[in-house]
PyMOL commands that place a pseudoatom at each C-alpha (Angstrom):
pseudoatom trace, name=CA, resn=UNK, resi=1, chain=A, elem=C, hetatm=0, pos=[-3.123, -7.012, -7.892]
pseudoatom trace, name=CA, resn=UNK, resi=2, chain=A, elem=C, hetatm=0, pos=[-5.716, -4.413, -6.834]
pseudoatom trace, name=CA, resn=UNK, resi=3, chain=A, elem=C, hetatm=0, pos=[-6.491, -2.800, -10.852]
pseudoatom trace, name=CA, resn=UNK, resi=4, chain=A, elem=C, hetatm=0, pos=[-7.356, -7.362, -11.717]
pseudoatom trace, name=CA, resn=UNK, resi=5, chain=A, elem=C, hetatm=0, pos=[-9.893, -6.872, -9.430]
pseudoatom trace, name=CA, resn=UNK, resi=6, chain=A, elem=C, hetatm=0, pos=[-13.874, -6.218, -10.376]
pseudoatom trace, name=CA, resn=UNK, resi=7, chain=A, elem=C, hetatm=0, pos=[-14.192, -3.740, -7.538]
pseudoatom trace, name=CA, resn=UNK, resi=8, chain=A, elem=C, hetatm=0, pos=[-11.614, -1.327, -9.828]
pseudoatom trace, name=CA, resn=UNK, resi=9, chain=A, elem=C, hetatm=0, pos=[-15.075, -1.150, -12.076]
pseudoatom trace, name=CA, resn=UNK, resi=10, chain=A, elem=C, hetatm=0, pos=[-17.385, 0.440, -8.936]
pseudoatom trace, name=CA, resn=UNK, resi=11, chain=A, elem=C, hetatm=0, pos=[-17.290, 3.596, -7.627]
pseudoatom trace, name=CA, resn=UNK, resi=12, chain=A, elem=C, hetatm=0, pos=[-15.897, 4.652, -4.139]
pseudoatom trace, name=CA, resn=UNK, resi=13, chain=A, elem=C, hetatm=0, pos=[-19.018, 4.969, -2.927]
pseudoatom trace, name=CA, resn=UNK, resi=14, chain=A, elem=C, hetatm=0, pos=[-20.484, 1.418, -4.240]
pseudoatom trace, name=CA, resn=UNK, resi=15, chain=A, elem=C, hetatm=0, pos=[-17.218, -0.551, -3.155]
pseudoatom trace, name=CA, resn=UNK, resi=16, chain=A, elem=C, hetatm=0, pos=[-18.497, 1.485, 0.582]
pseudoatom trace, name=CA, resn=UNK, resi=17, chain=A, elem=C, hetatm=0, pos=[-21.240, 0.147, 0.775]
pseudoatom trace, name=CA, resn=UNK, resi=18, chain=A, elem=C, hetatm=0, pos=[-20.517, -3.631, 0.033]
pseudoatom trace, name=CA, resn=UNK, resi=19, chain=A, elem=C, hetatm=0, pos=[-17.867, -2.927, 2.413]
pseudoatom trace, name=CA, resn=UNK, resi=20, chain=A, elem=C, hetatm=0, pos=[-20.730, -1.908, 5.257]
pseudoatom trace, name=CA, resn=UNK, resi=21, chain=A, elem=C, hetatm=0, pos=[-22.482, -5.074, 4.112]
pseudoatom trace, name=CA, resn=UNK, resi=22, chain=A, elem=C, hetatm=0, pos=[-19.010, -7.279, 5.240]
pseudoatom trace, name=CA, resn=UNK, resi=23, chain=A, elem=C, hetatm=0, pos=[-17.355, -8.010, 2.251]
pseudoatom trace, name=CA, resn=UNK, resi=24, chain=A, elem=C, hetatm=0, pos=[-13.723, -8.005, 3.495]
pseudoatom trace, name=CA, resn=UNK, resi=25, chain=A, elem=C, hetatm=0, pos=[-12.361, -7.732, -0.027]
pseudoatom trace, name=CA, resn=UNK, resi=26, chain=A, elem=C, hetatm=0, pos=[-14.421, -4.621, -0.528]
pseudoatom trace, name=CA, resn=UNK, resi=27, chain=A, elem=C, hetatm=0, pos=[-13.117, -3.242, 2.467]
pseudoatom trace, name=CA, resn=UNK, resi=28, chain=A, elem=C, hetatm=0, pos=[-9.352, -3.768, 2.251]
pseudoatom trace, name=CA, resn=UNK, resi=29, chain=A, elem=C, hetatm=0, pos=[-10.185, -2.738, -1.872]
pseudoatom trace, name=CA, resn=UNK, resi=30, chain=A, elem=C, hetatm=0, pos=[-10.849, 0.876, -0.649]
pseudoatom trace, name=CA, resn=UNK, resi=31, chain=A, elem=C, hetatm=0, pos=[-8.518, 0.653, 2.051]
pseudoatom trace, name=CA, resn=UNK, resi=32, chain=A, elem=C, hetatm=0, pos=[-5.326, 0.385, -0.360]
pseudoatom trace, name=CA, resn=UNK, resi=33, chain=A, elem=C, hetatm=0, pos=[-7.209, 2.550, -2.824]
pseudoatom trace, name=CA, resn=UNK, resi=34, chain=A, elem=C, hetatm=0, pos=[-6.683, 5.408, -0.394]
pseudoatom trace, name=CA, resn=UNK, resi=35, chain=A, elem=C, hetatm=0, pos=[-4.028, 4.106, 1.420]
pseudoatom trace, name=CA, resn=UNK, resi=36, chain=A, elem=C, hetatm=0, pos=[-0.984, 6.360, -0.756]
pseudoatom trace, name=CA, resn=UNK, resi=37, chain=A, elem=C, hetatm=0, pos=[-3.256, 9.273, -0.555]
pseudoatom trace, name=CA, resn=UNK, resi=38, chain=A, elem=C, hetatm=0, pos=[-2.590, 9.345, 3.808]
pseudoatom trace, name=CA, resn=UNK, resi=39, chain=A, elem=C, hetatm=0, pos=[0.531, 8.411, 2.993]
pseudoatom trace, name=CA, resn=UNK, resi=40, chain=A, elem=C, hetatm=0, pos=[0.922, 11.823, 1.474]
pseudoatom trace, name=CA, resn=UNK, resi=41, chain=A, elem=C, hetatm=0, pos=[-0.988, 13.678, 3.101]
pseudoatom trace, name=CA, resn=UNK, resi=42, chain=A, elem=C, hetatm=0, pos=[0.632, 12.877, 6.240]
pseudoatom trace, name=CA, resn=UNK, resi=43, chain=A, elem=C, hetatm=0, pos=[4.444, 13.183, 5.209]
pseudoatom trace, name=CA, resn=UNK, resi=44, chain=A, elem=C, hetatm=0, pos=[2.983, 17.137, 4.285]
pseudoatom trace, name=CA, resn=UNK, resi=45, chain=A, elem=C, hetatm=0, pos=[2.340, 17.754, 7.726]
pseudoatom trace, name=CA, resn=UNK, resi=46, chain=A, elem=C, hetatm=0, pos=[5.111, 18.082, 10.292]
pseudoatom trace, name=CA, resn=UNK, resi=47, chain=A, elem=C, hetatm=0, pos=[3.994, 18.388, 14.307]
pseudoatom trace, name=CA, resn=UNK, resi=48, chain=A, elem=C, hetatm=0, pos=[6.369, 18.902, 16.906]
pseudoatom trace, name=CA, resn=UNK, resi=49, chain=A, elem=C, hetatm=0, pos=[6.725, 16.126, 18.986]
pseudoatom trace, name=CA, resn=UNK, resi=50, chain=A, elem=C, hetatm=0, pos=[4.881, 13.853, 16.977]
pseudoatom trace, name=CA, resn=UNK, resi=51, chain=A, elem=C, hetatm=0, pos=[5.901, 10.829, 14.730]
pseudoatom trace, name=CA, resn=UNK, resi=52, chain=A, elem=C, hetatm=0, pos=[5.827, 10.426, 10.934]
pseudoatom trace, name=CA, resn=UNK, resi=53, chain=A, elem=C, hetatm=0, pos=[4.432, 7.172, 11.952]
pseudoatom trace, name=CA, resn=UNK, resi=54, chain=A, elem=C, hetatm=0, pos=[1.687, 8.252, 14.341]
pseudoatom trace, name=CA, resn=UNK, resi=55, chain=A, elem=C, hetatm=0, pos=[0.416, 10.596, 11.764]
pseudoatom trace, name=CA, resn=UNK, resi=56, chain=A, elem=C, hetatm=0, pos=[-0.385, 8.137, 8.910]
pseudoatom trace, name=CA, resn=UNK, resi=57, chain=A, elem=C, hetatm=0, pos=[-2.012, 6.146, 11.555]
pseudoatom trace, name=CA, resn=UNK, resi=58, chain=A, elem=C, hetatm=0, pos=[-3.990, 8.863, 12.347]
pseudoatom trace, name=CA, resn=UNK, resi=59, chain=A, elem=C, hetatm=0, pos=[-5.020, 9.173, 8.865]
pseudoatom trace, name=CA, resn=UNK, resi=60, chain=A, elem=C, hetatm=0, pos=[-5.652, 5.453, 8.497]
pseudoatom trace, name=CA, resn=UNK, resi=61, chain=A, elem=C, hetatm=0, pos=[-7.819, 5.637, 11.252]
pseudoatom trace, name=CA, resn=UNK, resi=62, chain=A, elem=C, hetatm=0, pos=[-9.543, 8.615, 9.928]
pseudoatom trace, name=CA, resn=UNK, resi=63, chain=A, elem=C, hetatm=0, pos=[-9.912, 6.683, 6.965]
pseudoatom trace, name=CA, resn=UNK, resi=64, chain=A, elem=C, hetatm=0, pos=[-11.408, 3.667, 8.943]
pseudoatom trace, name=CA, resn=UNK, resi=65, chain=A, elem=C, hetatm=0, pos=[-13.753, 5.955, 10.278]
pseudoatom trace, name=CA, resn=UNK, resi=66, chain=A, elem=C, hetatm=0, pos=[-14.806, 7.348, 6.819]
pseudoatom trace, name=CA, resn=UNK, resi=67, chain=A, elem=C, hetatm=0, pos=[-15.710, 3.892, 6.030]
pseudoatom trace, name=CA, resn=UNK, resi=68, chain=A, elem=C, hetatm=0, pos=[-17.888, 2.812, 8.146]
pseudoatom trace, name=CA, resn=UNK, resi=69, chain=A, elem=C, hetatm=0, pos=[-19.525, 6.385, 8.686]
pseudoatom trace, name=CA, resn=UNK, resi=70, chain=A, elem=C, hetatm=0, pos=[-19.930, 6.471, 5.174]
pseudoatom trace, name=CA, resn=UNK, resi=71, chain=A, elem=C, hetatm=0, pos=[-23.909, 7.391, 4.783]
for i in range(1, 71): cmd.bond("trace and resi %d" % i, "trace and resi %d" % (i + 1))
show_as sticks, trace
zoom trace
């Protein structure tokens, strides 16, 4: 469960950067820590032609990006 973990202590920002250093569990940490937040964003959004489905993984990959752009 993701609030047992020690990485629930750090800030977005620290859990980033061990992330950037290739900690996998970092990086799948902050990856479900924003994961509902695309989820809603996305289901707010409605663009014709387009997929539910294509939009959260647009967010995900946004989110992806965020990650490893972090600076």
């Amino acid at each position: 469960m993701m609030s047992d973990s020690p990485l629930c202590k750090l800030s977005d920002e620290q859990v980033v950067e061990l992330a950037k250093s290739g900690n996998e569990n970092a990086y799948n940490h902050i990856i479900a820590r924003y994961r509902n937040f695309v989820y809603a964003k996305a289901k707010s959004y409605y663009i014709k032609g387009a997929e539910q489905d294509d939009l959260i993984q647009e967010g995900m990959i946004g989110l992806y990006k965020a990650v490893w752009g972090f600076k």
